[in-house]
PALO-840267 format. One record per residue: residue number from 1; residue in three letters; chain; x, y, z of N, C-alpha, C in turn. Coordinates in nm, 4 decimals, m for minus. Example, Ala and Ser with C-alpha at 12.3 -4.5 7.8 and 13.67 -1.06 7.14 Angstrom:
% residues 2
- 1,ALA,A,1.3190,m0.5690,0.7800,1.2300,m0.4500,0.7800,1.3200,m0.3300,0.7800
- 2,SER,A,1.2850,m0.2250,0.7080,1.3670,m0.1060,0.7140,1.2900,0.0030,0.7870
***
This chain:
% residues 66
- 1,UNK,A,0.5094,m2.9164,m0.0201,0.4479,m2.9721,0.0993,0.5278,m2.9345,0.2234
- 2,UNK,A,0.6799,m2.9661,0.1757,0.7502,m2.8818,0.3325,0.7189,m2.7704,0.3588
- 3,UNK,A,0.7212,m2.6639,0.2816,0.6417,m2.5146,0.2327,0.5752,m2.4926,0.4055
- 4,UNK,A,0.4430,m2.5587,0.3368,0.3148,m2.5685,0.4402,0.3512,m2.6715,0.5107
- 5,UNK,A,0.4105,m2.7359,0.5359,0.4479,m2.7879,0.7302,0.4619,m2.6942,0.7728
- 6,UNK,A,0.5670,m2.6277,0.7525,0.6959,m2.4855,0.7658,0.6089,m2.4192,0.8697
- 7,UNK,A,0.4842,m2.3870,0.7277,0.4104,m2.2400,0.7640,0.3208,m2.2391,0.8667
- 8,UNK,A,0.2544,m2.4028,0.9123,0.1554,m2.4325,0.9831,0.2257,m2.3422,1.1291
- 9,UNK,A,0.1609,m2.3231,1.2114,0.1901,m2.2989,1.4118,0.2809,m2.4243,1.4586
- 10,UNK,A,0.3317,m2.4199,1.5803,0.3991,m2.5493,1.6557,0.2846,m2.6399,1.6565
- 11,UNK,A,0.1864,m2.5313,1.7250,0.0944,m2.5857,1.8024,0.0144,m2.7175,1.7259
- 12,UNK,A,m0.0313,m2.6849,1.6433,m0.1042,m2.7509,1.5048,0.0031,m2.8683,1.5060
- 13,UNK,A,0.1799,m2.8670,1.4337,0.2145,m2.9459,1.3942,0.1930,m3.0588,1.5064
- 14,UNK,A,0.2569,m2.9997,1.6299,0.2740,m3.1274,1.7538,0.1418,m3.1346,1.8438
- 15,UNK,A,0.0233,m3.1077,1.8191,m0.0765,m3.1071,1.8717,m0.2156,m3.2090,1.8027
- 16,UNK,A,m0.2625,m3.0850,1.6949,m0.3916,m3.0984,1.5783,m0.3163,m3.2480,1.5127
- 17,UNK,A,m0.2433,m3.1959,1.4535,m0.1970,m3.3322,1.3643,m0.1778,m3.4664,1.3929
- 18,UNK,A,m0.1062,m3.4819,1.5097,m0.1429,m3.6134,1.6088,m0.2160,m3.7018,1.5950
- 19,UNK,A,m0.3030,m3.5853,1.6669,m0.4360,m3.6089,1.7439,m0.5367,m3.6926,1.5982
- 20,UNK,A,m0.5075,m3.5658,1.5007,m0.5775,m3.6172,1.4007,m0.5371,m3.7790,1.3485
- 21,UNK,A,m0.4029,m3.8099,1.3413,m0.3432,m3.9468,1.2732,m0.3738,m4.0381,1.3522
- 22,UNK,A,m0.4192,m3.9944,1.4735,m0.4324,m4.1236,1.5749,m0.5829,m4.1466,1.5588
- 23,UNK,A,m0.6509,m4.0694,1.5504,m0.7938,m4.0672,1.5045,m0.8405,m4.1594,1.4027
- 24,UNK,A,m0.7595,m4.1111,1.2767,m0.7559,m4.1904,1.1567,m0.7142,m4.3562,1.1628
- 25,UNK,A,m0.5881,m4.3785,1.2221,m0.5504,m4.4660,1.2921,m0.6624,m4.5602,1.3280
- 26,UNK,A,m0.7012,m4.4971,1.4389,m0.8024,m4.5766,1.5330,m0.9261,m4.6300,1.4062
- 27,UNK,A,m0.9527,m4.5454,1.3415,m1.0867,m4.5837,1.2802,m1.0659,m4.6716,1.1537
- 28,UNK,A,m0.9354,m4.6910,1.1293,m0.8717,m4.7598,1.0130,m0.8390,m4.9386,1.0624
- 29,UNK,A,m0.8429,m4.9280,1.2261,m0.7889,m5.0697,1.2679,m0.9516,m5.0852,1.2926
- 30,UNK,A,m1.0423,m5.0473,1.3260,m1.1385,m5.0770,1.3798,m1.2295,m5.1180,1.2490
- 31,UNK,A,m1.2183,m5.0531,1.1280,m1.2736,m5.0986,0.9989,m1.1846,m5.2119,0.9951
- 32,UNK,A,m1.0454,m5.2568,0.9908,m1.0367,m5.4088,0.9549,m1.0777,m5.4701,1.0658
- 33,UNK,A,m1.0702,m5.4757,1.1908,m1.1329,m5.5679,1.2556,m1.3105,m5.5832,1.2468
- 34,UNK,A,m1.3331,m5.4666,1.1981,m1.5104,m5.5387,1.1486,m1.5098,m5.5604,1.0188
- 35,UNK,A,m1.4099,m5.5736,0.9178,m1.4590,m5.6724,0.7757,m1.3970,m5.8349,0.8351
- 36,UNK,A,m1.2773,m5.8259,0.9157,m1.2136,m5.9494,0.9315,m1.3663,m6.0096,1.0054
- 37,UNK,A,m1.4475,m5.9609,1.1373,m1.5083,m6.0525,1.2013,m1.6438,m6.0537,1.1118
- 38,UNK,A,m1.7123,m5.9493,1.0230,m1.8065,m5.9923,0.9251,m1.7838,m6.0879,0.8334
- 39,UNK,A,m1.6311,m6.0971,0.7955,m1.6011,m6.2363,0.7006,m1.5951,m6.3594,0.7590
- 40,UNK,A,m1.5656,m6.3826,0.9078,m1.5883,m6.4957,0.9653,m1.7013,m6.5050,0.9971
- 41,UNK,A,m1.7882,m6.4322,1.0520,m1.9246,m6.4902,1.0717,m2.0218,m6.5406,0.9170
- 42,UNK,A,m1.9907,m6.4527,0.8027,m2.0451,m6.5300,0.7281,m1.9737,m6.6296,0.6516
- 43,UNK,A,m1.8776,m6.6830,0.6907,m1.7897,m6.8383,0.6759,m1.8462,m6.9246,0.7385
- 44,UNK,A,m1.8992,m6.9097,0.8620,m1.9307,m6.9525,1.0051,m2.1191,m7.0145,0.9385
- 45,UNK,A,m2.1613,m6.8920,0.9004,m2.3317,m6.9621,0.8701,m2.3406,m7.0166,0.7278
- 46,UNK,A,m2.1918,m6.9902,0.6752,m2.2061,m7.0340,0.5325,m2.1667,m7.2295,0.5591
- 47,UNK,A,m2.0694,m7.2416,0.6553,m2.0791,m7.3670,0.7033,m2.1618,m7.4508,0.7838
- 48,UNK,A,m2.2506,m7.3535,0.8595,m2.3729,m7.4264,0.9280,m2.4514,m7.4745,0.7757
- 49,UNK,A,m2.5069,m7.3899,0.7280,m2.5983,m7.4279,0.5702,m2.5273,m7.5356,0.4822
- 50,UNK,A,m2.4067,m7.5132,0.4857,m2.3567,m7.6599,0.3937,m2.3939,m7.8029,0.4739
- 51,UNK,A,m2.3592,m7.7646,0.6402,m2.3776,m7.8884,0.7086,m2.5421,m7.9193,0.7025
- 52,UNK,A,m2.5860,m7.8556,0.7160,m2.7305,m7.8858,0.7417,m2.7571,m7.9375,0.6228
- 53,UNK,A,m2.7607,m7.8818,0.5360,m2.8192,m7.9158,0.3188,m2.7455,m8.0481,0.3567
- 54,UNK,A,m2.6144,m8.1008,0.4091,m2.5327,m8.2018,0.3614,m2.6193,m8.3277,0.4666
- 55,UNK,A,m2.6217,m8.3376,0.6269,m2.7800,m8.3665,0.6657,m2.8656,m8.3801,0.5991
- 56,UNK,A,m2.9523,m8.2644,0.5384,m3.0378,m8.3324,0.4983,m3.0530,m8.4113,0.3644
- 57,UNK,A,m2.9267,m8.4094,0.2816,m2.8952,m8.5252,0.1646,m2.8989,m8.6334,0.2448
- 58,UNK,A,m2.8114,m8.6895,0.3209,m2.7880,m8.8052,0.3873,m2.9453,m8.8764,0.4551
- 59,UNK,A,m3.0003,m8.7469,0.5220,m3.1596,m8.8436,0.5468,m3.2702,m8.8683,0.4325
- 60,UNK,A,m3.2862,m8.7677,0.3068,m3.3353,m8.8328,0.2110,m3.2702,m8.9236,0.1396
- 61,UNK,A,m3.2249,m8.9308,0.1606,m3.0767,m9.0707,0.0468,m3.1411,m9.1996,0.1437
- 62,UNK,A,m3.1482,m9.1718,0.2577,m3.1485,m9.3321,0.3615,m3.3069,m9.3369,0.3582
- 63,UNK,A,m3.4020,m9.2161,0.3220,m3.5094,m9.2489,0.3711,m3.5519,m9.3346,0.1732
- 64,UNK,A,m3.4973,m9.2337,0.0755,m3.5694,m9.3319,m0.0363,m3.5036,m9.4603,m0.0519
- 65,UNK,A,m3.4025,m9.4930,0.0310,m3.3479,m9.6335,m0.0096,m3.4792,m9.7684,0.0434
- 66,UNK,A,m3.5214,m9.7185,0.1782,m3.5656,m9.7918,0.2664,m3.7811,m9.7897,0.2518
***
């Protein structure tokens, strides 16, 4: 692998390659920040639906008592 660093141009090593890792980089933070905010939003409606189902136990519970 040192071999082919070696053999690559300057240009390539301190240029292409960079450019490329920062690329990768970028698209690697930007995939966890969209699984992190897709996992909170469906935490988020997975807790609206518990609250609501849990609502509406509480008003059929009071409505067959009465």
């Amino acid at each position: 692998m040192a071999e082919l660093w070696k053999s690559l141009p300057s240009w390539v090593r301190n240029i292409v390659v960079p450019v490329i890792a920062v690329i990768l980089a970028w698209n690697l933070i930007w995939f966890v920040v969209g699984a992190v905010t897709s996992l909170l939003a469906f935490l988020f409606k997975a807790l609206i639906v518990v609250g609501v189902a849990a609502g509406v136990v509480i008003l059929v519970k009071k409505a067959a008592r009465s």
